[in-house]
C-alpha positions as CSV (number, residue, x, y, z in Angstrom):
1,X,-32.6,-7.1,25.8
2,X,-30.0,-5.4,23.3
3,X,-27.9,-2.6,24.9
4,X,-26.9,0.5,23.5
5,X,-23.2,1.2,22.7
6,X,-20.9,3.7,23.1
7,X,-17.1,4.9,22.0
8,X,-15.3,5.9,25.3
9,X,-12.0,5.7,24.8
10,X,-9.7,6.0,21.4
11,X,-5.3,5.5,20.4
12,X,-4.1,5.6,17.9
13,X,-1.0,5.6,15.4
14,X,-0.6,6.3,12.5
15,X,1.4,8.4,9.5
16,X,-0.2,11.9,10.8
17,X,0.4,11.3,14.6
18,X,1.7,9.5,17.3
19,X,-2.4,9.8,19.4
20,X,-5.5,11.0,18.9
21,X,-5.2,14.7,19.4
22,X,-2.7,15.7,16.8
23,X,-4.2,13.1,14.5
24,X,-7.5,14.7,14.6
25,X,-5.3,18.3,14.2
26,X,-3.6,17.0,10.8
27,X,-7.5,16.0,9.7
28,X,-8.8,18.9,10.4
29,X,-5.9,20.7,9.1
30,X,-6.3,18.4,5.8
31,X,-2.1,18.1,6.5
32,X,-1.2,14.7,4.9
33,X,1.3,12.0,6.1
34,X,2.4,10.6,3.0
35,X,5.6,11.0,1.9
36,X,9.2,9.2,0.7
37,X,9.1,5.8,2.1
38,X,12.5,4.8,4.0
39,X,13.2,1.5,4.3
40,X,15.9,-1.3,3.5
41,X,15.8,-2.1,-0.5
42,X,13.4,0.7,-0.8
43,X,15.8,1.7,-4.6
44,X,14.6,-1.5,-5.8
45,X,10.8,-0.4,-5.8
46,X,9.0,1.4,-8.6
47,X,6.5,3.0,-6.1
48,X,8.4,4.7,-2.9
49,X,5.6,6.9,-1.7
50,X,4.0,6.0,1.5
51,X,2.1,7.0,4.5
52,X,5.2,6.0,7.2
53,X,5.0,6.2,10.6
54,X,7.8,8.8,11.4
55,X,10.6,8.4,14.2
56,X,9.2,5.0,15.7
57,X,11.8,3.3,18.3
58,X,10.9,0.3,19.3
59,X,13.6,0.4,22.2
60,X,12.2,3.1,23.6
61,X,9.0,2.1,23.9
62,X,9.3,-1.8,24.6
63,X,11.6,-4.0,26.7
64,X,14.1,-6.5,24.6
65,X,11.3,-9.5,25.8
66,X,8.4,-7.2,24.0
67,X,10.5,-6.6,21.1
68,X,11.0,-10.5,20.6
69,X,7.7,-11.2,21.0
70,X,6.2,-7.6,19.0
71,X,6.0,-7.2,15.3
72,X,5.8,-3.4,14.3
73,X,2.3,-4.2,13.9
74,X,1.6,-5.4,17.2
75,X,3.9,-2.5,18.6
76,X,0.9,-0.4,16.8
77,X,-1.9,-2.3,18.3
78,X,-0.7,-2.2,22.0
79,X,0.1,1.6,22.1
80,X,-2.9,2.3,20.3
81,X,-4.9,0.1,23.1
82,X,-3.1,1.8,25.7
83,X,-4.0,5.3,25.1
84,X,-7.4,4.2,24.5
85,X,-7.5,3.0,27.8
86,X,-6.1,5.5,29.1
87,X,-9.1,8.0,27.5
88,X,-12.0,5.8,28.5
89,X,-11.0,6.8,32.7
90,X,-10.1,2.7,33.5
91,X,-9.7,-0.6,32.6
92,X,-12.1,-2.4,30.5
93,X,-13.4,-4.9,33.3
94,X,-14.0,-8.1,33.9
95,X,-15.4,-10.2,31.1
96,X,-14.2,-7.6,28.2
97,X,-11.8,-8.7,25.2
98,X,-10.1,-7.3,22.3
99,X,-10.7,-7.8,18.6
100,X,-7.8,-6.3,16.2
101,X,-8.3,-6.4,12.8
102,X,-5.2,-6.9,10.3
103,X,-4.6,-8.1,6.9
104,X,-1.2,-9.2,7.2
105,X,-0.1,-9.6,10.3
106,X,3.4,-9.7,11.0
107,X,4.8,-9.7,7.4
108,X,8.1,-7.4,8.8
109,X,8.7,-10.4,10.7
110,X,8.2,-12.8,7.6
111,X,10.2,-10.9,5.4
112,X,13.5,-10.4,8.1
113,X,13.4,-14.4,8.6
114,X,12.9,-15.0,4.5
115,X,15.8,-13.1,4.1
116,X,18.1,-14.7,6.5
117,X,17.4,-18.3,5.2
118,X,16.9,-17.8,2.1
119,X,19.3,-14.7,1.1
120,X,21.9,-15.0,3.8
121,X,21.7,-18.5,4.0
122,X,21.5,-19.1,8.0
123,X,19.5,-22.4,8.6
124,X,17.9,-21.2,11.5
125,X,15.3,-18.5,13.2
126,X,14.5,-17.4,16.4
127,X,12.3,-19.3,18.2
128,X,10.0,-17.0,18.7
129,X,8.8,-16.5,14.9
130,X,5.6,-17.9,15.0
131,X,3.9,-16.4,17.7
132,X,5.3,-12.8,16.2
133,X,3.9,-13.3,12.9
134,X,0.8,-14.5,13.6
135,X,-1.9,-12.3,12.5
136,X,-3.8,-12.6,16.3
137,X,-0.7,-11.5,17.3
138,X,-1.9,-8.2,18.0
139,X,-5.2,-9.3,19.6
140,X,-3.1,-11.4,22.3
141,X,-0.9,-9.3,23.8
142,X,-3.3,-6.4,23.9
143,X,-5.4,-8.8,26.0
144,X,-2.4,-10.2,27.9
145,X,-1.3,-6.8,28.4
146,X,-4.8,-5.5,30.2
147,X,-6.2,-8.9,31.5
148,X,-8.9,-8.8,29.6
149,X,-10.1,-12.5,29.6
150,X,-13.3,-12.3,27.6
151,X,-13.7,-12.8,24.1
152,X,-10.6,-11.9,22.2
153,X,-9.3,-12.9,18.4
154,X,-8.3,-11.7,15.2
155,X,-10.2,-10.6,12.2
156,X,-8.5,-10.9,8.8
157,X,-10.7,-9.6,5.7
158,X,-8.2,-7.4,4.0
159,X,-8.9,-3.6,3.5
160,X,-12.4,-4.5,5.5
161,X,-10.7,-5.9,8.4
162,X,-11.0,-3.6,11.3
163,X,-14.7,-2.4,10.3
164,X,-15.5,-6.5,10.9
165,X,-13.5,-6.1,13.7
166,X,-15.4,-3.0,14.9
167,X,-18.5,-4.3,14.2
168,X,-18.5,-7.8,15.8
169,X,-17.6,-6.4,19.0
170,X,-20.0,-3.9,18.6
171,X,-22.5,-6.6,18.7
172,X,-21.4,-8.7,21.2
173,X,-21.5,-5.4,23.7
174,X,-24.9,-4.9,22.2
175,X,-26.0,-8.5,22.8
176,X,-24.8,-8.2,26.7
177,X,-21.5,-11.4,25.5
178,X,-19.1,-8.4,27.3
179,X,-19.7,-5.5,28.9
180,X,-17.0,-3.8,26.8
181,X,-14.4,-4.2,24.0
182,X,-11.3,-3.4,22.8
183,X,-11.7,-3.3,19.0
184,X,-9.5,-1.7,16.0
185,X,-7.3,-2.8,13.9
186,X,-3.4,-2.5,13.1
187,X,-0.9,-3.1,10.0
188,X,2.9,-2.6,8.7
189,X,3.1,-3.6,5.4
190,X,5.6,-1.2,4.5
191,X,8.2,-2.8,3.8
192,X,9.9,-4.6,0.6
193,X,8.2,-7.3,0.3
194,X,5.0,-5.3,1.1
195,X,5.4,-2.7,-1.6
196,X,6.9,-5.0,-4.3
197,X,3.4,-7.5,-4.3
198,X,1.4,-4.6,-4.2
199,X,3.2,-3.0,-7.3
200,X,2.3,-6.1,-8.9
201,X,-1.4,-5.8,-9.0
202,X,-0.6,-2.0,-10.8
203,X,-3.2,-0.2,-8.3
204,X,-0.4,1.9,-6.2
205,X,0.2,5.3,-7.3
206,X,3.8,6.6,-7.6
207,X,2.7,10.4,-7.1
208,X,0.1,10.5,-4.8
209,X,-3.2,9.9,-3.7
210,X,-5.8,11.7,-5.2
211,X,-9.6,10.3,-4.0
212,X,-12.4,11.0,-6.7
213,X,-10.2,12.9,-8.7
214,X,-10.1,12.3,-12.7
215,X,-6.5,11.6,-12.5
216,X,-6.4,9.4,-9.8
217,X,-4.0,6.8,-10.6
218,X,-3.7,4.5,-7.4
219,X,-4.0,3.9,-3.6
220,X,-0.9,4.9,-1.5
221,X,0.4,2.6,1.5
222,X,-0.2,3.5,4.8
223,X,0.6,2.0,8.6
224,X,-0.4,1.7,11.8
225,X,-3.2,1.0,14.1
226,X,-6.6,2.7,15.9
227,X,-8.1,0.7,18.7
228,X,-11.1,2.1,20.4
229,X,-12.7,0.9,23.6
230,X,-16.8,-0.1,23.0
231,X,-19.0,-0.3,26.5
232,X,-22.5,-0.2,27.3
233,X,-24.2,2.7,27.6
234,X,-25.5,2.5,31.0
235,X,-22.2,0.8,32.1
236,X,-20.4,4.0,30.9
237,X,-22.6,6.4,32.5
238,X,-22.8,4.5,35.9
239,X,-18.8,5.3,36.2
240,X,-19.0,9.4,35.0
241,X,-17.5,8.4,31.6
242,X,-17.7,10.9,28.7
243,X,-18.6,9.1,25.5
244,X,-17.4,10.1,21.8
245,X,-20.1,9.1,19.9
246,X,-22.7,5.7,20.0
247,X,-22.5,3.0,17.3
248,X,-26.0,2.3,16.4
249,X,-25.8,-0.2,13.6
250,X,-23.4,-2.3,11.1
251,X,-23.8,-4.3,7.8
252,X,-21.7,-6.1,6.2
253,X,-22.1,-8.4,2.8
254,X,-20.0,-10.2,0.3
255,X,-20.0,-9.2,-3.2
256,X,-19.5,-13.4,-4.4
257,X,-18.7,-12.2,-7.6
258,X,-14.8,-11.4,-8.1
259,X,-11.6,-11.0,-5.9
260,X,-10.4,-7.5,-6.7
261,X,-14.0,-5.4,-8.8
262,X,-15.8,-4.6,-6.3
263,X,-19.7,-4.5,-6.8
264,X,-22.2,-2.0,-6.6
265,X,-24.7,-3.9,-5.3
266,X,-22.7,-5.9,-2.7
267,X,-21.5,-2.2,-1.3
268,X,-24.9,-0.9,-1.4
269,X,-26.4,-3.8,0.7
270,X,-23.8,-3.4,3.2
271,X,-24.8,0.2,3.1
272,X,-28.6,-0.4,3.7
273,X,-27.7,-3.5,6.4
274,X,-26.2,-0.8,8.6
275,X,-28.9,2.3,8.1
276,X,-31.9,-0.6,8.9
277,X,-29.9,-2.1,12.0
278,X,-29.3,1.0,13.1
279,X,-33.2,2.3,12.4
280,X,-31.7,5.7,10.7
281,X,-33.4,7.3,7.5
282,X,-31.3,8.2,5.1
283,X,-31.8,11.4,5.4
284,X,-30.5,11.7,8.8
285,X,-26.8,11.1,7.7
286,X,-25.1,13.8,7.1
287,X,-21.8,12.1,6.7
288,X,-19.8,9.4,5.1
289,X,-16.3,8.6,5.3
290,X,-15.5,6.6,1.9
291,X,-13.3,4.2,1.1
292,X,-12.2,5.9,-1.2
293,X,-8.8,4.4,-2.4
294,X,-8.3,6.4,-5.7
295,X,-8.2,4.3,-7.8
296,X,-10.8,4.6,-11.4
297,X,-13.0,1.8,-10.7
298,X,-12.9,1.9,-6.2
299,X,-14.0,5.6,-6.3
300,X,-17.0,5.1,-9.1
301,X,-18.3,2.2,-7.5
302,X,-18.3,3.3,-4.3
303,X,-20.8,7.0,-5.7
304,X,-23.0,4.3,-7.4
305,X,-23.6,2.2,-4.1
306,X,-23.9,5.6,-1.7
307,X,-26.7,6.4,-4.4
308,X,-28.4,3.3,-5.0
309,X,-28.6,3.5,-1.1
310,X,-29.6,6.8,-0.6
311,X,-31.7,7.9,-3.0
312,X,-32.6,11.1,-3.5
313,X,-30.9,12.0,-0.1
314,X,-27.3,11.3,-2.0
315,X,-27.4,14.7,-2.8
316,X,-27.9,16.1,0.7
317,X,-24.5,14.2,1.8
318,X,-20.8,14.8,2.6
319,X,-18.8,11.9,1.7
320,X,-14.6,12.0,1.9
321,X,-11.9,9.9,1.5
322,X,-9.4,10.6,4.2
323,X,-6.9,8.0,3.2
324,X,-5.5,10.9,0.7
325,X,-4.1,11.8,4.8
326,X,-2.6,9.0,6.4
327,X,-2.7,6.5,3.3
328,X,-4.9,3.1,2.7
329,X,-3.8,1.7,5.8
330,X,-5.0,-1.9,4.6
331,X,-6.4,-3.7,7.4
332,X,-6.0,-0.5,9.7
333,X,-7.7,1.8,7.6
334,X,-11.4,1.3,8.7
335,X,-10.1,2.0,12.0
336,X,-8.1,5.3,11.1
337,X,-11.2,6.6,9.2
338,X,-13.2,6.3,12.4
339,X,-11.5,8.9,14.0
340,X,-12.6,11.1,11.1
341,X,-16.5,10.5,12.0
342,X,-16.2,10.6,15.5
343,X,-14.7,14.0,14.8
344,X,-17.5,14.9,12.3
345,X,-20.0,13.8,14.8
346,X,-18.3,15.5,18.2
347,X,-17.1,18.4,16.8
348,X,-18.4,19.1,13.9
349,X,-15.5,19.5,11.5
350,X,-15.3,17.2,7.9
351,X,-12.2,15.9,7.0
352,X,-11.3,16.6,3.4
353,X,-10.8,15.2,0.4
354,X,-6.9,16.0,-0.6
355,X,-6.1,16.3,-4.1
356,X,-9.6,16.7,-5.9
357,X,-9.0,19.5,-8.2
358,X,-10.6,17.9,-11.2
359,X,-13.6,16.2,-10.0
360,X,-14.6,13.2,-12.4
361,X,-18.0,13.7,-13.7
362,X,-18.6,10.4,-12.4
363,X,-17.7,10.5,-9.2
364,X,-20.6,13.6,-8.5
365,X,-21.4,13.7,-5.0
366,X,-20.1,16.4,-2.3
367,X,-16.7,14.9,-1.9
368,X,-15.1,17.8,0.3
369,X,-12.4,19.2,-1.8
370,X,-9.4,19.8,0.2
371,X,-10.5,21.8,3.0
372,X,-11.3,20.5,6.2
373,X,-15.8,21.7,6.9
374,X,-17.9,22.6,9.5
375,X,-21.2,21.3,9.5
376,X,-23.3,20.1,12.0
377,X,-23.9,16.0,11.8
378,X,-25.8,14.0,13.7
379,X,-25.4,10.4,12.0
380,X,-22.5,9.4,9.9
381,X,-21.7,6.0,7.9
382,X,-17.6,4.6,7.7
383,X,-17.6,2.4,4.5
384,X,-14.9,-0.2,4.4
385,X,-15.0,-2.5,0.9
386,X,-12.0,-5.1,0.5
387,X,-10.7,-7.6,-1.9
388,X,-12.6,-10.0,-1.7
389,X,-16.0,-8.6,-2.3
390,X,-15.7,-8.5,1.3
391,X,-17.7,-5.2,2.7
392,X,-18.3,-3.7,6.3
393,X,-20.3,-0.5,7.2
394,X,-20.3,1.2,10.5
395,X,-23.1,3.6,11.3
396,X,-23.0,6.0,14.4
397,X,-25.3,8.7,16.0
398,X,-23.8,11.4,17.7
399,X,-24.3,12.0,21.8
């Protein structure tokens, strides 16, 4: 018997905010997080824009054990996990795990230890590189850190990763494997080495990120994490808690046609996988949060697969990018950009679509322009499409 499943808890942090509250406060606001990027060799970058988390100190926060043991990332994913916690009323139980999503992983960590034997010359490391860098780093010490001794791992399917994160545990609840989950996903790639292979592949913009626009030039880096705790329904209700909104269905497909162009019709399956799981019409969404990275050939793609899906009830949706707010947060971002529809679905406000001035004519549906919307929505879709072909749809109903 398949259980229904329910959001009741949610951390987060990212460029806009240190928690939920004030990140939800700079979405609604449509205030965005990107801005100068300050880090060590930063002059030696053509692109120094990015969504940075602001005034992070890890010594405040962590003891000098954690900090050996934490890359930035996975000082994102525990905090994150912790306030989550903290919002779903208590722990996640006996039997529950944790599934973080992240493309990279510890690359800080890389990048520090590259330097010193390669630049500085030392010919040795700590010892305790390995088990910082991995990318289930994150994953591990959230479940060390609340006991949670149930199924717990890693999911690494770049810009995608957190929605496959978000969805496989969704499914296990579902399917009675845990009675909850910890699920999200959390990145730091801003740093040198980050930026500079980025820059390579000529998809970053150096002024700004402008979704759906017709001068879009190019995503804009973001950090940090959003971990949400999943439980079933009737568990969550048995114990007084106050859910945010219900996950009802996900799809995901791969495109098996080329690492970087994405595909209509891979996007648009994904799309359709998660609207049949979840057994809601169409015309019952009222929202979508896009991927939406800016870029010419992301943002057209993307309209072509949310109308091949929809159909005629494309033109009765609200679909924004909210990475023009806290950045493309790589393997974070699905995770980020579900704070935006629980907000759409709880309280009833659309996060916007910064920058669109000039709409392209190709890019036609109601993207949102700038200012945050109220409207009333009671199902919503988060798309998440990665290098990769690799794409992940979450669809929620609201409570």
């Amino acid at each position: 018997m398949t259980k229904r499943v329910v959001i009741t808890g949610a951390g987060t942090v990212n460029a806009l905010a240190g928690d939920v509250p004030g990140t939800l406060a700079a979405m609604a606001a449509g205030r965005s997080g990107i801005g100068p990027l300050a880090f060590r060799d930063v002059d030696r970058l053509s692109v120094r824009i990015g969504a940075q988390v602001q005034g992070w100190d890890e010594a405040t926060r962590f003891s000098r054990n954690e900090i050996a043991l934490y890359d930035r990332f996975t000082q994102f994913a525990v905090t994150a996990a912790a306030e989550a916690l903290a919002m779903a009323g208590e722990g996640a139980g006996q039997g529950a795990g944790a599934i973080i999503g992240s493309a990279a992983g510890g690359i800080g960590t890389w990048e520090d230890n590259y330097r010193a034997v390669f630049a500085e010359g030392k010919n040795r490391v700590p010892p305790l590189v390995v088990p910082r860098l991995m990318v289930n780093a994150a994953a591990s010490h959230v479940a060390m850190r609340h006991g949670l001794t149930g199924p717990s791992f890693a999911v690494s399917s770049a810009c995608a990763s957190s929605n496959h994160a978000l969805g496989l545990a969704f499914r296990m609840v579902r399917d009675g494997q845990a009675p909850a989950m910890l699920a999200g996903g959390a990145e730091a790639m801003l740093c040198f080495g980050g930026i500079k292979a980025w820059e390579s592949l000529r998809v970053l913009s150096p002024d700004g990120c402008r979704p759906f626009d017709a001068r879009r030039n190019g995503l804009v880096m973001g950090e940090g994490a959003a971990v949400f705790v999943l439980e079933d329904a009737d568990r969550a209700a048995a114990r007084g808690a106050t859910p945010l909104a219900e996950i009802s269905g996900f799809g995901m497909t791969a495109d098996a046609a080329d690492i970087v162009v994405p595909s209509v019709d891979g996007a648009a399956a994904a799309i359709r996988a998660a609207l049949d799981e979840a057994r809601i019409d169409a015309s019952e969404v009222g929202y979508v949060n896009a991927h939406g990275t800016g870029t010419q050939v992301n943002d057209r793609s993307e309209v072509a697969a949310i109308r091949r899906a929809f159909g005629s009830a494309a033109e009765g949706l609200m679909v924004s990018s909210t990475k023009a707010l806290h950045g493309h947060a790589i393997g974070a971002t699905g995770a980020i950009e579900l704070l935006a529809v629980i907000m759409a679905l709880r309280d009833g406000i659309i996060a916007p679509t910064l920058g669109l001035d000039q709409p392209d004519p190709a890019c036609d549906l109601d993207h949102v322009p700038n200012e945050a919307r109220r409207a009333r929505v009671g199902a919503a879709l988060s798309n998440a499409f990665a290098f990769g072909g690799l794409n992940a749809v979450l669809a929620l109903r609201a409570l």
